[in-house]
C-alpha positions in Angstrom: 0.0 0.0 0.0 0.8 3.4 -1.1 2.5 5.8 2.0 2.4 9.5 2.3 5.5 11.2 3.4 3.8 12.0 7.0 3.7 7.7 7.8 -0.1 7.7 7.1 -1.1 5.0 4.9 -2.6 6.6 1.6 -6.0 4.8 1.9 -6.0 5.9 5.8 -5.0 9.6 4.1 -8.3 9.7 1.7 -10.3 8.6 4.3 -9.4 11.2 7.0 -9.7 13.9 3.7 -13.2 12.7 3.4 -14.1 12.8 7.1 -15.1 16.6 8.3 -14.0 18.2 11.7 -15.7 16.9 14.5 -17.8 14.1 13.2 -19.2 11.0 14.7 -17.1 8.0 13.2 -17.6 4.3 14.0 -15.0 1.8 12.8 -16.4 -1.1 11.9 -13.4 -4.4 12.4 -11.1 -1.3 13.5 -8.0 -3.4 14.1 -5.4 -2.3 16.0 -6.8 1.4 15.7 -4.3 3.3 13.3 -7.2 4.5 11.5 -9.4 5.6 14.6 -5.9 7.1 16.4 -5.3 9.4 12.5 -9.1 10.7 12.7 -9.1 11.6 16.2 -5.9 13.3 16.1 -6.3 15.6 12.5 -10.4 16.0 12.8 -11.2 15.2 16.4 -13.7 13.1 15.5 -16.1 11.6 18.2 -14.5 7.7 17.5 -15.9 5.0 18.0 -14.7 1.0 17.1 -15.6 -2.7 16.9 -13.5 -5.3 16.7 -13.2 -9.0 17.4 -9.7 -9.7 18.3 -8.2 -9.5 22.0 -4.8 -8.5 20.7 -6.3 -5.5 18.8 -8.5 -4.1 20.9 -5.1 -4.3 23.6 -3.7 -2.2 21.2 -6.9 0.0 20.3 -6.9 0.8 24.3 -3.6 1.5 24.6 -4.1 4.5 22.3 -7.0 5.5 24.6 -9.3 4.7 21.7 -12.9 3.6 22.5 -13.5 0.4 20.9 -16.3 -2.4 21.7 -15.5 -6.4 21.1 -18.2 -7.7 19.2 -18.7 -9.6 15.5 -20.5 -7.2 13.0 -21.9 -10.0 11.5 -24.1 -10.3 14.3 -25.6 -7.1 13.7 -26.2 -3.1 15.1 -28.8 -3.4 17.0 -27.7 -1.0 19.8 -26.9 1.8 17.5 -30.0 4.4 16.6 -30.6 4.7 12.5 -28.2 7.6 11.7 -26.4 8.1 14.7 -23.0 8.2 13.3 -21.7 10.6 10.9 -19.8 7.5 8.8 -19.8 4.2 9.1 -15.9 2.7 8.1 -15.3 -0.9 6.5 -11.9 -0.5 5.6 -10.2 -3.5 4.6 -13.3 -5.6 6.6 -16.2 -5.8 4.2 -14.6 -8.8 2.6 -13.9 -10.4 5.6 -17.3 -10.4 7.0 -19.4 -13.9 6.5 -22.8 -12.2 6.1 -22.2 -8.9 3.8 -25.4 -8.2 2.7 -26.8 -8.1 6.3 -23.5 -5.6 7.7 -23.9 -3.0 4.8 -27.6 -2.8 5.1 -26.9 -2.2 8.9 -24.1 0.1 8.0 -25.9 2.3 6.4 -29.1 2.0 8.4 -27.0 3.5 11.1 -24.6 5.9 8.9 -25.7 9.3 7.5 -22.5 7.7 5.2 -20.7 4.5 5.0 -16.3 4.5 3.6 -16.4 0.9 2.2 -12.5 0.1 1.2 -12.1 -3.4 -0.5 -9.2 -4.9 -1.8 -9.1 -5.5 -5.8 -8.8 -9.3 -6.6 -9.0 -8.4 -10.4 -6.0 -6.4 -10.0 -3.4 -7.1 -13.3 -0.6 -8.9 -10.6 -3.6 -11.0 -9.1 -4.4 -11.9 -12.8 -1.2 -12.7 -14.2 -0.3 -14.8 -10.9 -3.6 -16.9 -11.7 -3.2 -17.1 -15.8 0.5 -17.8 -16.1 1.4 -19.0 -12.3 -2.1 -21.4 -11.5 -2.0 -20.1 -8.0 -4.3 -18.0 -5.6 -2.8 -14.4 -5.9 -0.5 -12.7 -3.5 -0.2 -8.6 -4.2 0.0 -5.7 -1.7 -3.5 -5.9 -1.1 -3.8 -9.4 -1.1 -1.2 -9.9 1.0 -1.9 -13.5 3.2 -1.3 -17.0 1.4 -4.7 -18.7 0.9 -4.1 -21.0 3.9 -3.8 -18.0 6.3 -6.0 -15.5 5.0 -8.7 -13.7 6.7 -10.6 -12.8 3.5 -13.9 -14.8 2.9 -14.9 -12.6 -0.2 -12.7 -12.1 -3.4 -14.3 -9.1 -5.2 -12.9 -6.8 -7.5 -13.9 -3.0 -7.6 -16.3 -3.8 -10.7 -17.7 -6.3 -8.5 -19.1 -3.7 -6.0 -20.0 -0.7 -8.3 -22.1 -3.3 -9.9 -23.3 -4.9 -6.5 -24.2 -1.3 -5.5 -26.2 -0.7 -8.8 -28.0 -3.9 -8.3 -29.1 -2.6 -5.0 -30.4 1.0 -5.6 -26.9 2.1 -3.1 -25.9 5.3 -4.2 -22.0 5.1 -4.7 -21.3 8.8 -4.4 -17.7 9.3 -4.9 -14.8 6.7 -5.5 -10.8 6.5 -5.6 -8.4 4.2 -6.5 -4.9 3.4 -5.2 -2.3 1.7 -7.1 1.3 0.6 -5.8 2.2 4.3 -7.1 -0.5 6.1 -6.0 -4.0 7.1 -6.9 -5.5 5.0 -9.9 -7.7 7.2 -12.6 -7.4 5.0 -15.4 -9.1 1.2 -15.7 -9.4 0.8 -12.0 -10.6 -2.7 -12.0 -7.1 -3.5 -13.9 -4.7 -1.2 -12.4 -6.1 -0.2 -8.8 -5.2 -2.8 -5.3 -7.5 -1.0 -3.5 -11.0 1.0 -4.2 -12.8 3.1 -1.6 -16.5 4.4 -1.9 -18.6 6.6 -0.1 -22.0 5.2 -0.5 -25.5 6.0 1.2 -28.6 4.2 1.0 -30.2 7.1 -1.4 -31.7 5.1 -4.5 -30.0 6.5 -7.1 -27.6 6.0 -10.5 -24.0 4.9 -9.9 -22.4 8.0 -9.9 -20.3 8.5 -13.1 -16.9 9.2 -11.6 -17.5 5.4 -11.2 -18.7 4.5 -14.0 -15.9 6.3 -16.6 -13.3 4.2 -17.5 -13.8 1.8 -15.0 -12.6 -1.4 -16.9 -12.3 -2.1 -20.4 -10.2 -5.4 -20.1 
């Protein structure tokens, strides 16, 4: 993954761009935190996480984060419809078992949900499968497929089209490549896509839709 010259992942970068002063965030499989920690220190954002792994949440709490241990697949229920500003699945959308049922809550309960999602149609992650035979391993892909935590193997086509299916408005997209940002044939050249979607029924938006794969 892309790295600005401040330490801050690129994705993590976007995503704190996106993110206004002040707002309610909840993390949703937050990790260790680094995420959380970057919002609350350059927006002072009201933070809140879940996550399912003792080690993590150590680690969320020993950057005095606020963070819940709970599995998202088993739902929201103690959260009000819209009580957060966003709603964050970054890098945890595919590794949910039920995904339908966690983005319908996420955005029950987010004025606006950051979905970022690996890119298994990546061009490495092709080539390794046409020429090698093997499950891909790329920067966003990183685990071997005996250890990995991914359930779901999407590509960024995948979920603007998932979205469309759905009446989910995708309202803005970007793309991030091993260089940087993507703005040409995402689906080929981008390891990583993240959206800002909201459950407003209508069109894919066509920053999306331009360009997005032709191969």
């Amino acid at each position: 993954m892309s790295t600005e010259s401040n330490g801050i992942s690129l994705d993590h970068k976007i995503i704190t761009d996106i993110i206004g002063k002040s707002s309610s965030v909840l993390d949703l499989g937050c990790g260790e935190g680094e995420l959380l920690a970057t919002l609350v220190r350059e927006k002072n954002v009201k933070a809140q996480g879940i996550e399912i792994d003792d080690k993590a949440i150590f680690e969320c709490v020993k950057r005095g984060l606020s963070v819940f241990q709970d599995d998202i697949d088993s739902g929201l229920s103690d959260y009000e419809d819209k009580s957060f500003d966003f709603v964050i699945l970054n890098q945890s959308f595919q590794q949910v078992k039920k995904p339908e049922a966690v983005l319908k809550e996420a955005l029950r309960v987010g004025k606006k949900v950051i979905i970022g999602i690996p890119n298994f149609a990546h061009i490495n992650a092709r080539f390794q499968i046409f020429f090698r035979g093997r499950t891909p391993v790329t920067g966003a892909l990183p685990y071997e497929w005996h250890d990995t935590p991914n359930l779901h193997f999407l590509s960024i086509l995948d979920f603007v089209n998932y979205c469309k299916g759905r009446n989910i408005a995708v309202e803005k997209a970007y793309f991030i490549g091993s260089r940087g940002k993507v703005t040409m044939f995402p689906n080929l050249f981008a390891q990583t896509g993240i959206f800002i979607i909201s459950g407003a029924s209508s069109p894919v938006s066509s920053y999306v839709s331009e360009g997005r794969d032709n191969g």
